[in-house]
Backbone as CSV, one residue per row, in Angstrom:
resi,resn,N_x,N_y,N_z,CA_x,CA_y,CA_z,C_x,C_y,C_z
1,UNK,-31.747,1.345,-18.306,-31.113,1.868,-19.496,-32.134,2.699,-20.272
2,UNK,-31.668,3.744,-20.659,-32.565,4.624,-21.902,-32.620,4.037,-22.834
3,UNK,-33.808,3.879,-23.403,-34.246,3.167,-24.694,-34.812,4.522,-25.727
4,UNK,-34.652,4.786,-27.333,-35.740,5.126,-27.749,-35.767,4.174,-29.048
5,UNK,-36.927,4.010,-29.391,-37.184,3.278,-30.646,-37.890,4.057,-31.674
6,UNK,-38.203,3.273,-32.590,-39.367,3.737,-34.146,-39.616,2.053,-34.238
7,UNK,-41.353,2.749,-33.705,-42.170,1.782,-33.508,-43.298,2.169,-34.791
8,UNK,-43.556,0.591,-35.309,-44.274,0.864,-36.888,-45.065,-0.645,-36.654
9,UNK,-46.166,-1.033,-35.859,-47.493,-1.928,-35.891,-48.022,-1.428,-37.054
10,UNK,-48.507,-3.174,-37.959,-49.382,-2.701,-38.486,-50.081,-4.326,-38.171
11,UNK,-51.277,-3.997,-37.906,-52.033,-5.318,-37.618,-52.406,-5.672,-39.135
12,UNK,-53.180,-7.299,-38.993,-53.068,-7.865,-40.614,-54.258,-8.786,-40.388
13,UNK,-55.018,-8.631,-40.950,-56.244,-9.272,-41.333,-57.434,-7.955,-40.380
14,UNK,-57.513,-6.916,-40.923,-58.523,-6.084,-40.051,-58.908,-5.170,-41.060
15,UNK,-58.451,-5.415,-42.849,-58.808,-4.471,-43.653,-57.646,-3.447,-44.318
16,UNK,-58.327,-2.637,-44.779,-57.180,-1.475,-45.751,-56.785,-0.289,-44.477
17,UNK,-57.615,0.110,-43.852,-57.574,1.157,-43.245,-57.056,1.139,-41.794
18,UNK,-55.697,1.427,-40.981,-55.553,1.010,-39.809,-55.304,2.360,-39.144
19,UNK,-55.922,3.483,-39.450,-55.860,4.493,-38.396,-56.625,4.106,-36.665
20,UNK,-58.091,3.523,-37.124,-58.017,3.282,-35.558,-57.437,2.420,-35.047
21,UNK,-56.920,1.737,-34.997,-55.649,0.475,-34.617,-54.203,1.559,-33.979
22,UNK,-54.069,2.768,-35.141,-53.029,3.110,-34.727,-53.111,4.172,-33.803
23,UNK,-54.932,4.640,-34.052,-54.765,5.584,-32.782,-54.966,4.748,-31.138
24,UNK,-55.247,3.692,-31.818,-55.886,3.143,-30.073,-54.283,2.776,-29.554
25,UNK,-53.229,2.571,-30.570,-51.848,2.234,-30.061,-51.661,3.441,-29.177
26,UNK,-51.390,4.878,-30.130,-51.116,5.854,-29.571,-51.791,6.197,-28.004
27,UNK,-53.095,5.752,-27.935,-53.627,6.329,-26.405,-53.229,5.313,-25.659
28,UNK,-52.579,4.070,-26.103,-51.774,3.364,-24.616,-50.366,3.838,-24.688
29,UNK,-49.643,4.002,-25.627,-48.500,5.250,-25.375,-48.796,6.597,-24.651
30,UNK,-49.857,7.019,-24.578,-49.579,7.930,-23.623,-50.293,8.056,-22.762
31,UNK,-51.013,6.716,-22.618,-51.357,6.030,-21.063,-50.426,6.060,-20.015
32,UNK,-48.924,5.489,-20.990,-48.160,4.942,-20.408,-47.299,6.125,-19.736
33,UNK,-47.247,7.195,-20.253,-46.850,8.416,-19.770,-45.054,8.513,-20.564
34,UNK,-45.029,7.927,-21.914,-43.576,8.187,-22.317,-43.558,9.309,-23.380
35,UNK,-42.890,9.838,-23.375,-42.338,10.392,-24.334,-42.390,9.915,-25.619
36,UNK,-43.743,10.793,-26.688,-43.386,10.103,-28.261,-43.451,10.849,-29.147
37,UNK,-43.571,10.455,-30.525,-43.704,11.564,-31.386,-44.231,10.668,-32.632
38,UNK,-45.578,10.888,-32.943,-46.405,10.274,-33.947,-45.809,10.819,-35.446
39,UNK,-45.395,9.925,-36.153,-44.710,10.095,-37.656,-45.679,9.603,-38.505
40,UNK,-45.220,9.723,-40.179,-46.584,9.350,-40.797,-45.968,7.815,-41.098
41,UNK,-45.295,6.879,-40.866,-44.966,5.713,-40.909,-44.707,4.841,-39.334
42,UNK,-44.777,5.566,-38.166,-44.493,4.873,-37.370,-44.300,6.020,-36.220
43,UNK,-43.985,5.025,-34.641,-43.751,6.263,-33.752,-42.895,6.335,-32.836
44,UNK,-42.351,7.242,-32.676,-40.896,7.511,-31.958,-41.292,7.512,-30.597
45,UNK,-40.855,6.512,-29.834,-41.071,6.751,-28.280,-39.534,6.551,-27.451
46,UNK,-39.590,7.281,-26.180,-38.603,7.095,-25.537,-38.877,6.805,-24.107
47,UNK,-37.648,6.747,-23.347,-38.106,6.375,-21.693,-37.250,4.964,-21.188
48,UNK,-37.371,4.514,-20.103,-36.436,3.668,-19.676,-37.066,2.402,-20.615
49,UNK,-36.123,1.812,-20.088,-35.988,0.258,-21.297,-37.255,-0.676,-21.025
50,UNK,-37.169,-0.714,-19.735,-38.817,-1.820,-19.353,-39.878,-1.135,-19.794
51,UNK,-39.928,0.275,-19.415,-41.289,1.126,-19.486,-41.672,1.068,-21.165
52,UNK,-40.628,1.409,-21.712,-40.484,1.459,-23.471,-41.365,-0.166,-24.007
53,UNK,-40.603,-1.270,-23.390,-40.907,-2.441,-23.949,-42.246,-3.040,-23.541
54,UNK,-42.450,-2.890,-22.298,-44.032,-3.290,-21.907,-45.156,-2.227,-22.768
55,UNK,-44.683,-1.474,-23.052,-45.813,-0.264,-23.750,-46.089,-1.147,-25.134
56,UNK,-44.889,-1.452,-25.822,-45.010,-2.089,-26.812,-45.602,-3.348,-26.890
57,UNK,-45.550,-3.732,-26.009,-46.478,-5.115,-25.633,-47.643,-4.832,-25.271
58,UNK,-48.332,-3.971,-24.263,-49.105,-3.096,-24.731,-50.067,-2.962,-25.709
59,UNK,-49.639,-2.384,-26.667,-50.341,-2.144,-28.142,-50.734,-3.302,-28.615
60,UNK,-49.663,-4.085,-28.472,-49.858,-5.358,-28.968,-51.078,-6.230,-28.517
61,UNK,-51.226,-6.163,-26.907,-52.409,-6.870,-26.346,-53.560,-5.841,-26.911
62,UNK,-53.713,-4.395,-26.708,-54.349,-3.820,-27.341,-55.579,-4.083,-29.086
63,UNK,-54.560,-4.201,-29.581,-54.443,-4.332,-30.963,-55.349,-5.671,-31.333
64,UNK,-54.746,-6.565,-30.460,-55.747,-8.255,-30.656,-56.811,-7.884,-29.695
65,UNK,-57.220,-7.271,-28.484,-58.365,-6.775,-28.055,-59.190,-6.569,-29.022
66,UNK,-58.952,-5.460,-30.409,-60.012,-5.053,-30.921,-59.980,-5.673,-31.911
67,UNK,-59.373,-6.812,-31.979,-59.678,-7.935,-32.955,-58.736,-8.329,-34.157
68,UNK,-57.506,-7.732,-33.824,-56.882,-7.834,-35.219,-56.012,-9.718,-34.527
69,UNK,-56.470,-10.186,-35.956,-55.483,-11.704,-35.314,-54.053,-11.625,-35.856
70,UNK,-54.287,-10.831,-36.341,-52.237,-10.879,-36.460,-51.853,-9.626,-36.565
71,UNK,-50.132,-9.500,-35.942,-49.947,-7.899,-36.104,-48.472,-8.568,-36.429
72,UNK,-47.864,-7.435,-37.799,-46.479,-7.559,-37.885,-45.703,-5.962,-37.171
73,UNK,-45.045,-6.013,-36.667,-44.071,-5.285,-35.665,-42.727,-4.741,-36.433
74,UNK,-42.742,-4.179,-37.105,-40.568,-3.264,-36.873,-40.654,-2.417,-36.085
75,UNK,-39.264,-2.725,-35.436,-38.895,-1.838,-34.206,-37.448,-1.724,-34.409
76,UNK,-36.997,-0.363,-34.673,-35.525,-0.031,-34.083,-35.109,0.322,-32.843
77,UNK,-34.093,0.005,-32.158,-34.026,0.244,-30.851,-32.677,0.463,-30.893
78,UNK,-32.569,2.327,-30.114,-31.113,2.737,-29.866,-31.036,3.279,-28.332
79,UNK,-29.926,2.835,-27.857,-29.560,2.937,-26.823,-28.153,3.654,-26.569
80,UNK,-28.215,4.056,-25.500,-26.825,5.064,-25.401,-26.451,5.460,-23.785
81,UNK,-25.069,4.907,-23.757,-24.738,4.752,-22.408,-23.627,6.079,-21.517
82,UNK,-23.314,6.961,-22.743,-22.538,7.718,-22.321,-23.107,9.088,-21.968
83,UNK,-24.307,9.515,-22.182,-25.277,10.171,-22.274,-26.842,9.865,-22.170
84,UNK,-27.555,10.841,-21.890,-29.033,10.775,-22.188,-29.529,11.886,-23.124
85,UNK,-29.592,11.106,-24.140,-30.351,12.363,-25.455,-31.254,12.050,-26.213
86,UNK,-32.157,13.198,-26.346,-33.991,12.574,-26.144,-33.916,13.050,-28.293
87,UNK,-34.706,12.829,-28.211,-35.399,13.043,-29.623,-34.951,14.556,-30.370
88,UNK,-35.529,15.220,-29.864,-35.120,16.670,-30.564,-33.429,17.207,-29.999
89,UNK,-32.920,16.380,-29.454,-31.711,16.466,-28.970,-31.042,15.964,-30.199
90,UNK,-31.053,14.913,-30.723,-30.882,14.446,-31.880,-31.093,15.552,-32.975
91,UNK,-32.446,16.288,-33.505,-32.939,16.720,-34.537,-32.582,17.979,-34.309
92,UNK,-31.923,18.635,-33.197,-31.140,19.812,-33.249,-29.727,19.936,-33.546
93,UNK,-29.045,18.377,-33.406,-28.139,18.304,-33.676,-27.368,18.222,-35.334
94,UNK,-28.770,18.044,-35.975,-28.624,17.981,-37.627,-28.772,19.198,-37.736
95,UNK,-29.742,19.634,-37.996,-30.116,21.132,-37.663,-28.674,22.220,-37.941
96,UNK,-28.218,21.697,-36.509,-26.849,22.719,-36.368,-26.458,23.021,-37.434
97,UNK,-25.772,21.504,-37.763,-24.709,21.365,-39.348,-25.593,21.890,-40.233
98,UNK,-26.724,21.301,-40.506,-27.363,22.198,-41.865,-27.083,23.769,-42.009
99,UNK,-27.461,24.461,-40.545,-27.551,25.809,-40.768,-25.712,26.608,-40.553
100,UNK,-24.937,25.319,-40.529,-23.319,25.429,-40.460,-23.004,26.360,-41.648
């Protein structure tokens, strides 16, 4: 199944500042070879459903690697069975109507 989510780690007890936390997330996202798109709150990834969810687990083993002992996780997850439509498939589709 096609998965995409908005993925938003933030590890907790590692300080004020979690850019490297979030970049070391980002280079196992595209270790993993999916499709994403880095936001300033979180990150849009897509790709089949296992590939999507182990990535996220992933970060996660990641994340306690470099020492953070706790990480809190939101994740939205949309799925769609009648179609396959990626990210800017979506953001062209607003688009349209705006410029309607």
């Amino acid at each position: 199944m096609w998965l995409s989510i908005d993925l938003c780690v933030v590890p907790i007890g590692v300080g004020v500042s979690l850019s490297p936390y979030i970049a070391a997330c980002e280079r196992v996202i595209a270790a993993a070879g999916l499709h994403h798109e880095l936001g300033p709150n979180g990150t849009a990834i897509e790709g089949p459903w296992d590939e999507v969810m182990a990535c996220v687990q992933a970060c996660h083993e990641e994340l306690h690697r470099m020492g953070a002992p706790r990480i809190y996780t939101t994740l939205k997850l949309n799925t769609r069975i009648d179609r396959q439509q990626t990210f800017q498939d979506k953001v062209e589709s607003v688009e349209r109507i705006l410029r309607g």
